[in-house]
N, C-alpha and C positions, 0 to 999 in steps of 0.2 A: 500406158506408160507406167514403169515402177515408181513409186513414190519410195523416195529412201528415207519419208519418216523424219524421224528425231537421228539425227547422228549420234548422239550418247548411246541411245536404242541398240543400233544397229553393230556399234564396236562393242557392246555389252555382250550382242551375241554373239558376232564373231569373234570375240577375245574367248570364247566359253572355247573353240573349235579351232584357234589358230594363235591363242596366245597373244603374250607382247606384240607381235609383226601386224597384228589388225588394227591394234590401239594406235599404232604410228601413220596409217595410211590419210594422206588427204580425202577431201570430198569425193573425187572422182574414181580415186581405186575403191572408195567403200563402194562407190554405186556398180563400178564394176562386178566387185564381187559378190555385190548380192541381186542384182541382175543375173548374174550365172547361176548362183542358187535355187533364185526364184523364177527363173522362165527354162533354165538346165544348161543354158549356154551365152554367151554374149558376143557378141561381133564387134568390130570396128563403127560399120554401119547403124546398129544398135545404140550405140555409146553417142555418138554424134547425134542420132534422135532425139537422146537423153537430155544430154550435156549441152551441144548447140557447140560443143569446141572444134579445133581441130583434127583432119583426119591424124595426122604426125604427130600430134601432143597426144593423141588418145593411144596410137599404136607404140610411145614412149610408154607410157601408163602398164597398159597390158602386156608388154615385156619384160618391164619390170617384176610384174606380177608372177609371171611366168619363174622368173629367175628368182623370186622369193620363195617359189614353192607356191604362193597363193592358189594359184592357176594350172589347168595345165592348154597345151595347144594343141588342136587339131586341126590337119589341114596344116598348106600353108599360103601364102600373100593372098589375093582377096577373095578366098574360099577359108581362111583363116575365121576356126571358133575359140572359145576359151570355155572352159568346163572350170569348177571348182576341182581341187586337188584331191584326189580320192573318191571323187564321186565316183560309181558307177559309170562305163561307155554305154553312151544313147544308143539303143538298137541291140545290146544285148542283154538276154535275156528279158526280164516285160518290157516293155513299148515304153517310150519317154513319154510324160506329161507335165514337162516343167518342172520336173522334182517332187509333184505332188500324183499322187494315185487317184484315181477318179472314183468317184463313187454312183457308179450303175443302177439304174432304177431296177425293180426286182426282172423285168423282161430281159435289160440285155444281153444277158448272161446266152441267152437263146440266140440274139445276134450270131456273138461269136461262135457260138456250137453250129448256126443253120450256114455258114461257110465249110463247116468240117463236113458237114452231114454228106451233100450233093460232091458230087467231084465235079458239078459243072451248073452252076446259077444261071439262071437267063440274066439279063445284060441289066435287066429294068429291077430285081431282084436282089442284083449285087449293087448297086445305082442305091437304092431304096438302103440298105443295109448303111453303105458307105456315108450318105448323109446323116444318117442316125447316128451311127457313131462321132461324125464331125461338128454334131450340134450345137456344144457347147464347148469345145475344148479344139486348140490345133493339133491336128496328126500328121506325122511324116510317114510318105509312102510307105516305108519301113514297118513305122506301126501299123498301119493299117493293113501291110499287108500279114504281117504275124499276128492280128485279132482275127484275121479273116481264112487262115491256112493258103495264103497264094502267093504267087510268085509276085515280087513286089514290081519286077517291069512290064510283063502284062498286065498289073493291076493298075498304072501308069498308063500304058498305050490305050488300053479298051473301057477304063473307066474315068478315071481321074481328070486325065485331057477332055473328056465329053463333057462333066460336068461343069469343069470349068467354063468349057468353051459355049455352055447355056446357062454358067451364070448361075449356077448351085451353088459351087464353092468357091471359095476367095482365094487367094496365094498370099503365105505371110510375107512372102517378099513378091510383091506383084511386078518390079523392074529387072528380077535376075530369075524368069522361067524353071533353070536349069538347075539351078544352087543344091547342092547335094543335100544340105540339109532343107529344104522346101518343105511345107508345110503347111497343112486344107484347112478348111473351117469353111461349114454352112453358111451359106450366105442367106440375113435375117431379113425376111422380106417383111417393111412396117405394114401397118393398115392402111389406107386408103382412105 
């Protein structure tokens, strides 16, 4: 869950990047936008997790946002995301990470290179790979398939679905399979 902190905090900073128009927002446009900031994007669904409000009071909110310039929209009805205004689009060029870049222990660097290397990984190989990179952070097919040089819907069909379907990875929306934006992460097995 984002914690939206101290409200003075959080219009301190966004007033740094948007001016008067962020000082003016309620509670729930600030969580908006800094939900988009800090995970790269915000949903309907998201906001409702958040807030605990309504789906129509939250998609009034995020409109608004939209029409202030806050925000922008992609997609549309309930494949509908919200990005920060000017941010970078997710997927191009590097890999999204929530806004934030990752920082790779001195090995992975080799991950990504041992996809370029091979034109063709055994299954258990790219598997092995694919968890690694999902360790600690959520990837969208996308990224993963642009850290890995492959095609992002065979890296879907022949991996991603396997390891799901044994319970490697998690889905950050486990109720909507398909959601274009979908999103993996290692699943933490505790101790025993």
């Amino acid at each position: 869950m984002v914690n939206i902190g101290s409200a003075a905090t959080h219009r301190g900073q966004g007033g740094q990047r948007f001016g008067d128009r962020f000082t003016q927002l309620d509670k729930t446009a600030v969580q908006a936008v800094v939900t988009a900031q800090v995970e790269g994007s915000v949903t309907n669904a998201r906001m409702q997790e958040i807030t605990g409000e309504h789906s129509k009071d939250i998609t009034g909110v995020l409109q608004t946002l939209v029409r202030d310039g806050l925000l922008t929209q992609q997609n549309q009805r309930r494949w509908a995301s919200y990005r920060v205004a000017g941010a970078p689009p997710i997927g191009r060029g590097l890999p999204s990470f929530g806004g934030v870049l990752p920082s790779f222990e001195p090995r992975t660097p080799v991950i990504g290179r041992a996809g370029t290397l091979k034109a063709k990984l055994a299954t258990a190989e790219m598997q092995a790979l694919v968890l690694r990179l999902c360790d600690t952070r959520w990837l969208t097919t996308r990224d993963l398939a642009e850290l890995l040089s492959r095609d992002p819907e065979n890296l879907q069909r022949r991996i991603l679905t396997g390891l799901v379907n044994q319970g490697l990875l998690e889905l950050r929306y486990p109720g909507v399979p398909n959601r274009p934006d979908q999103a993996y992460r290692a699943v933490v097995k505790s101790a025993p």
